[in-house]
Residue frames as a rotation matrix with the C-alpha (Angstrom) as fourth column:
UNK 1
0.650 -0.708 0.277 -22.58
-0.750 -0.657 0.081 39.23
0.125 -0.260 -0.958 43.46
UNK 2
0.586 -0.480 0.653 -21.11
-0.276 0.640 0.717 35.69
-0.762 -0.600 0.243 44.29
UNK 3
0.794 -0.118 0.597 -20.47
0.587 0.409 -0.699 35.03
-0.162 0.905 0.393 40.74
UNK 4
0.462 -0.646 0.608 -17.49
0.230 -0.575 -0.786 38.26
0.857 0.503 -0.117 40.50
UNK 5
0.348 -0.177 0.921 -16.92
-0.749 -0.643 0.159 38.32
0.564 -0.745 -0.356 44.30
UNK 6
-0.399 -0.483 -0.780 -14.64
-0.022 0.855 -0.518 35.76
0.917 -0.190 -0.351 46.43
UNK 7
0.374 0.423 -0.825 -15.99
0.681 0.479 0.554 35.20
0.630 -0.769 -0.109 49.69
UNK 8
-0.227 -0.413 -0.882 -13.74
0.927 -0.370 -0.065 37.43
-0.300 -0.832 0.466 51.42
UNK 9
-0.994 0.041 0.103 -14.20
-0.012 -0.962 0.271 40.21
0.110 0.268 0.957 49.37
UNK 10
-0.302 0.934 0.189 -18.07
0.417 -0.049 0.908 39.98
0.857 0.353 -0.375 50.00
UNK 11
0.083 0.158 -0.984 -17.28
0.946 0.297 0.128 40.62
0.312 -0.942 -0.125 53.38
UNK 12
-0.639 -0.536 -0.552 -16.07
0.562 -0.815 0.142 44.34
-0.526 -0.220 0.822 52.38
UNK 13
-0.836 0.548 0.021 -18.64
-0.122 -0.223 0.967 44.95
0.535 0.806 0.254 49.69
UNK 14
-0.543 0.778 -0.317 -21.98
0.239 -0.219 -0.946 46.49
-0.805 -0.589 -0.067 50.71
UNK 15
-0.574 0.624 0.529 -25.25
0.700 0.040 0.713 46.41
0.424 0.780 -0.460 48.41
UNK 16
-0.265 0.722 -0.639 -27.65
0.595 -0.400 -0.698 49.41
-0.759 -0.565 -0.324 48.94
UNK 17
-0.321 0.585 0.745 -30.36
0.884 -0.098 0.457 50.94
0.341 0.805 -0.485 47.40
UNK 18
0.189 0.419 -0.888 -32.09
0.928 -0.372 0.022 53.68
-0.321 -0.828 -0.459 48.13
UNK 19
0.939 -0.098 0.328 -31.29
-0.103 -0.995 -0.003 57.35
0.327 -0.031 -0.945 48.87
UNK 20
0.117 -0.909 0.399 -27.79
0.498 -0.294 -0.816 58.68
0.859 0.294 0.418 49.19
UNK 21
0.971 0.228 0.073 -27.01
0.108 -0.689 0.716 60.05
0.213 -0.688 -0.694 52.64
UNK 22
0.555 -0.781 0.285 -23.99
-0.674 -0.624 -0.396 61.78
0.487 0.028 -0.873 53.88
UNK 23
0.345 -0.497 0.796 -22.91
-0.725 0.398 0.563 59.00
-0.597 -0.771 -0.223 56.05
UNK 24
0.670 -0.032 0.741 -22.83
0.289 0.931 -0.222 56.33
-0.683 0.363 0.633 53.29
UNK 25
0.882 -0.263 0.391 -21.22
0.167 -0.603 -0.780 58.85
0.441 0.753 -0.488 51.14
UNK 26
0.227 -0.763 0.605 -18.45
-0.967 -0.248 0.050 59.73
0.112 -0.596 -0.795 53.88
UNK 27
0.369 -0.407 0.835 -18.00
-0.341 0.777 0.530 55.69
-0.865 -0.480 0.148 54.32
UNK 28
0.514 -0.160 0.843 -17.22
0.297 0.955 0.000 54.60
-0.805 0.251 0.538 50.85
UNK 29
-0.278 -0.937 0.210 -14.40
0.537 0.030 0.843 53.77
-0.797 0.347 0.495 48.56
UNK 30
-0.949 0.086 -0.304 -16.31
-0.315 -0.172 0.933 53.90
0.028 0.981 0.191 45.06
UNK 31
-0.230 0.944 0.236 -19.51
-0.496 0.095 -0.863 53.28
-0.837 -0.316 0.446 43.59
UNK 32
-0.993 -0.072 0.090 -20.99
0.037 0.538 0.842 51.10
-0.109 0.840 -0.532 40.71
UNK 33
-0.397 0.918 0.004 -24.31
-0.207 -0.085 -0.975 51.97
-0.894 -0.388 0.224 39.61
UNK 34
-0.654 -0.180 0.735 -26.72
0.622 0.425 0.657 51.81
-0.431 0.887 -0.166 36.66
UNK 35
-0.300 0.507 0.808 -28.11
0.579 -0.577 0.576 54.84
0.758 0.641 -0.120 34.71
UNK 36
0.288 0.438 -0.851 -27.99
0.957 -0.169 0.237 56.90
-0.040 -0.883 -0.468 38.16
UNK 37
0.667 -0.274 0.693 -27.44
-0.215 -0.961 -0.174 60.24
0.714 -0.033 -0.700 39.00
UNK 38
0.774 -0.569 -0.278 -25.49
0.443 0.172 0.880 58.31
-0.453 -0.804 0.386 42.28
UNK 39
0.043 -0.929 0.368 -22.40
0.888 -0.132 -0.440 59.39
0.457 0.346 0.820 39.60
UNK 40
0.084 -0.138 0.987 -23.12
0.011 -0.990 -0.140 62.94
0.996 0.023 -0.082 40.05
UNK 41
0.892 0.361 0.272 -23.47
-0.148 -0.337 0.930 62.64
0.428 -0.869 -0.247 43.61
UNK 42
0.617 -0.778 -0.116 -20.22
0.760 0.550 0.347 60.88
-0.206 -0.302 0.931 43.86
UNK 43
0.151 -0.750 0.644 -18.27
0.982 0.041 -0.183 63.00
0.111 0.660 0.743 41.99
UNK 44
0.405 0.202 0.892 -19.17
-0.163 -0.944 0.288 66.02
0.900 -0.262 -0.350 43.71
UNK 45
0.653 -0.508 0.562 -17.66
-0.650 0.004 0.760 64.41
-0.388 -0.861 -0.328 46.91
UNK 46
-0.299 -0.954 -0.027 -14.33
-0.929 0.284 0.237 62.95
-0.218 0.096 -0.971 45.07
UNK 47
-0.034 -0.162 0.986 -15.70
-0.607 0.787 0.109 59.61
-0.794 -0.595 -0.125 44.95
UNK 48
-0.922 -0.202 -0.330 -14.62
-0.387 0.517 0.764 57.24
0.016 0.832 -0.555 41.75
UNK 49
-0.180 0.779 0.601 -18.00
-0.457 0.475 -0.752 55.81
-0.871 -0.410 0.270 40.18
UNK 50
-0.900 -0.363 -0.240 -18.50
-0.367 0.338 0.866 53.34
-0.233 0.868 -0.438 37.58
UNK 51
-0.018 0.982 -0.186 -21.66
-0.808 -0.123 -0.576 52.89
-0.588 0.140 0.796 35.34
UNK 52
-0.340 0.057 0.939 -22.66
0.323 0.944 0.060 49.61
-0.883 0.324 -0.340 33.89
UNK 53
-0.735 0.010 -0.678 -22.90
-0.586 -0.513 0.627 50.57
-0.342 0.858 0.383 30.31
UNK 54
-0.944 0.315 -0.097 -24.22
0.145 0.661 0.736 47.48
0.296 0.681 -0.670 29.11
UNK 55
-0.647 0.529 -0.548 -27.80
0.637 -0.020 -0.771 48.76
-0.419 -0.848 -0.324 31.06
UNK 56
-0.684 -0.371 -0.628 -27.79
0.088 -0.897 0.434 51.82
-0.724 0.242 0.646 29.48
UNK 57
0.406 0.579 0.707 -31.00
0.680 0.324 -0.657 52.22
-0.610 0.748 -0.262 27.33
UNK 58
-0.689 -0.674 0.267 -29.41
0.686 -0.486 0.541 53.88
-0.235 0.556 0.797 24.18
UNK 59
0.274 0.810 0.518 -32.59
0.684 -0.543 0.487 55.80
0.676 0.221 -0.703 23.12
UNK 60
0.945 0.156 -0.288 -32.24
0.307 -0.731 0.610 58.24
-0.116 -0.665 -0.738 26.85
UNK 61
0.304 -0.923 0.235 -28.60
0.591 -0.010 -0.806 58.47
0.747 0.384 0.543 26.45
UNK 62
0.883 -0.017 0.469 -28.29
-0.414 -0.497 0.763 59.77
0.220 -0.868 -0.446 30.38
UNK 63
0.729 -0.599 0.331 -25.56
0.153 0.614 0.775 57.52
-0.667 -0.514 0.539 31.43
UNK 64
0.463 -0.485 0.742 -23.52
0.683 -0.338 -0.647 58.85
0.565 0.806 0.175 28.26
UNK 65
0.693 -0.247 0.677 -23.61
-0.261 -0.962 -0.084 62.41
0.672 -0.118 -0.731 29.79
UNK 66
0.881 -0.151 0.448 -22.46
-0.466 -0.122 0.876 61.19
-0.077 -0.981 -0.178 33.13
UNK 67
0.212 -0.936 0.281 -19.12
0.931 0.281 0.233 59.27
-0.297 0.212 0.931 31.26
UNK 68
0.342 -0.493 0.800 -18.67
0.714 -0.418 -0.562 62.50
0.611 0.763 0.209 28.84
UNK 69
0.647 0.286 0.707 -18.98
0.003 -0.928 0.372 64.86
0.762 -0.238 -0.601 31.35
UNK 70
-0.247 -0.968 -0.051 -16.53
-0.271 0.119 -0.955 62.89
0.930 -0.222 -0.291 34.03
UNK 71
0.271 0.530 0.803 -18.97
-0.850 -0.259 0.458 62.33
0.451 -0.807 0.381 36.48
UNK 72
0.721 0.032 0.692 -18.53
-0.157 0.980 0.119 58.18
-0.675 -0.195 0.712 36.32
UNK 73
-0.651 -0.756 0.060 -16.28
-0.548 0.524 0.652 55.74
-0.525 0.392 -0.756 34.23
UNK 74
0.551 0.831 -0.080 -17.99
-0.834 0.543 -0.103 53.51
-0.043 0.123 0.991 32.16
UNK 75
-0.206 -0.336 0.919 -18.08
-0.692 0.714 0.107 49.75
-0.692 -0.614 -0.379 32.40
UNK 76
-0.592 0.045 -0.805 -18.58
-0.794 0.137 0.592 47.61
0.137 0.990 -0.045 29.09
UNK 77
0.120 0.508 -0.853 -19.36
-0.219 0.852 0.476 44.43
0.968 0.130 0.214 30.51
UNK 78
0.802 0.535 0.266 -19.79
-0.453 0.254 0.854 42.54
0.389 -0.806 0.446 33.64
UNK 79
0.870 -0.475 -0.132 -16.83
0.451 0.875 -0.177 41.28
0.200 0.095 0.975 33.47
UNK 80
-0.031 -0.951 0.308 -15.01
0.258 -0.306 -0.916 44.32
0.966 0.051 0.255 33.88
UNK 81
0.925 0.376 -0.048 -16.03
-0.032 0.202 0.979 44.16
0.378 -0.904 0.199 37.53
UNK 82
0.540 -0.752 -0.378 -12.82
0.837 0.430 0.339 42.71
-0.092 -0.500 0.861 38.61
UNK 83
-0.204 -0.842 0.499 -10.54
0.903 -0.359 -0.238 45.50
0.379 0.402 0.833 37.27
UNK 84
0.676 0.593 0.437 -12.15
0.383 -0.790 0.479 48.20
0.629 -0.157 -0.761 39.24
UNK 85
0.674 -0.659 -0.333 -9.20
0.566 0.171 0.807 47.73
-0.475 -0.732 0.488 41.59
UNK 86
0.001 -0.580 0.815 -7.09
0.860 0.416 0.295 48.38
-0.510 0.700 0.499 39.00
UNK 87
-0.053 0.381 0.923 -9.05
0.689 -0.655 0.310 51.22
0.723 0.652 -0.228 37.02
UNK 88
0.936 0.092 -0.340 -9.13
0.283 -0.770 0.572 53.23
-0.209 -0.632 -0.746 40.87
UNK 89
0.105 -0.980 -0.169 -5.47
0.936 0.039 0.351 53.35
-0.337 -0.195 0.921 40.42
UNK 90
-0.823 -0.564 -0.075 -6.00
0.494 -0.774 0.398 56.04
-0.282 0.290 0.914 37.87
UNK 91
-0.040 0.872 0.488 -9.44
0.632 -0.356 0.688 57.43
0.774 0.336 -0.537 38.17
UNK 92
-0.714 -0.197 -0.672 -9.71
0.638 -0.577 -0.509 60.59
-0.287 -0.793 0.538 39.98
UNK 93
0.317 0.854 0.412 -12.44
0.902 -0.405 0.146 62.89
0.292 0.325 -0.900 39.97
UNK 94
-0.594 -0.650 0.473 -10.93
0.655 -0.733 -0.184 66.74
0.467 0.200 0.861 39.37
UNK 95
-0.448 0.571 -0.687 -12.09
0.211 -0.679 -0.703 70.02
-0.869 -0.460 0.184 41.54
UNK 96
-0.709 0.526 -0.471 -12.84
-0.693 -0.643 0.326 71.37
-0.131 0.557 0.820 37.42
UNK 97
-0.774 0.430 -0.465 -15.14
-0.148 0.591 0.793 68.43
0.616 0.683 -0.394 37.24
UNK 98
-0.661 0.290 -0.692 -16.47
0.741 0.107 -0.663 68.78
-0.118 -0.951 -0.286 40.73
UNK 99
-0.557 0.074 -0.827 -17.16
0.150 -0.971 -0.188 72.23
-0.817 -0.229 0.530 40.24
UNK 100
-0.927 0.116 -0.358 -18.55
-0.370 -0.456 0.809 72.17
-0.069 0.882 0.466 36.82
UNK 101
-0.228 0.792 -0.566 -21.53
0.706 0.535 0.464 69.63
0.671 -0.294 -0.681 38.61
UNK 102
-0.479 0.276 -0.833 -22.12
0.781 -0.300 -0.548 72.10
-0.401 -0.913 -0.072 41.44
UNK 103
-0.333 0.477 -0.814 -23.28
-0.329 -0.867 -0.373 75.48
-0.883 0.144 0.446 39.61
UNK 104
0.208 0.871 0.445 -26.12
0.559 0.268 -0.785 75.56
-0.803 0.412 -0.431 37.71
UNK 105
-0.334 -0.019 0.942 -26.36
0.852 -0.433 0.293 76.09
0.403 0.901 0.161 33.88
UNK 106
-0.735 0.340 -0.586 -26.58
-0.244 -0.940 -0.239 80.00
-0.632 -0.033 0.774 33.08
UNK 107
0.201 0.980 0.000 -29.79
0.004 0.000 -1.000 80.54
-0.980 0.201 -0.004 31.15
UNK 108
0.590 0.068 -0.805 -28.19
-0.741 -0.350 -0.573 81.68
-0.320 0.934 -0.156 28.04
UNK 109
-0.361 -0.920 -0.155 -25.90
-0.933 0.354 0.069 78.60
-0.009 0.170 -0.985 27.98
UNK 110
-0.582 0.518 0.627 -28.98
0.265 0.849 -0.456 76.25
-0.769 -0.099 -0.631 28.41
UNK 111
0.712 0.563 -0.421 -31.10
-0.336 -0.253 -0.907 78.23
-0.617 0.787 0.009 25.69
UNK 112
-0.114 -0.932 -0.343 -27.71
-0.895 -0.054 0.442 77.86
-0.431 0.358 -0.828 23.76
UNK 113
-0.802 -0.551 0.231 -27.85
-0.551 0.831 0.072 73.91
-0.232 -0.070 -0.970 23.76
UNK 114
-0.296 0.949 0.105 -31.13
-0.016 0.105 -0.994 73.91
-0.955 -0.296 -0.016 23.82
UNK 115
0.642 0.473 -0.603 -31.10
-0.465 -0.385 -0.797 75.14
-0.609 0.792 -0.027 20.22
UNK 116
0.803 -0.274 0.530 -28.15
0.322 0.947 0.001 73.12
-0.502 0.170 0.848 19.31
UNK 117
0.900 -0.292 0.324 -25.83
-0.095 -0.856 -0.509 75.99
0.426 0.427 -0.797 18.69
């Protein structure tokens, strides 16, 4: 982290692993993760999340869904770290995108995709 973070900003910036609880959710700004469902969790409570693409095994192509689908942003390179500041300006996570993570596929709309129809 020292390498893309000044000193002061390390002082605001919290690493954590784990499970997701409501409190950690209810304290923070944004999230950066890699090949997580954390997007979906964010994005179901408003919260901007960005996925390290460059992680991303291409073969599972999970971290795809979670850019196509609005869940996260993606991130190209380590380097776009810095610009996250920036990129919050205009990253917002919509109620239809909220809402389209909260209710479960219908059956015939997973059989649907399933078959590739």
């Amino acid at each position: 982290m020292g390498a893309v973070l000044g000193a002061a900003d390390r002082e605001i910036v919290d690493m954590v692993q784990g499970p997701l609880t409501e409190e950690l959710l209810a304290d923070i700004w944004f999230a950066v993760t890699v090949e997580s469902s954390v997007s979906v969790d964010c994005a179901i409570q408003g919260i901007p999340c960005f996925l390290c693409r460059w992680f991303i095994a291409p073969l599972v192509g999970y971290g795809e869904q979670f850019v196509k689908y609005g869940a996260a942003r993606g991130l190209e390179s380590p380097q776009e770290i810095v610009r996250i500041p920036e990129m919050l300006r205009d990253f917002g996570i919509g109620p239809e995108v909220q809402q389209r993570l909260r209710n479960p596929i219908e059956a015939g709309r997973l059989e649907k995709l399933l078959r590739g129809s």
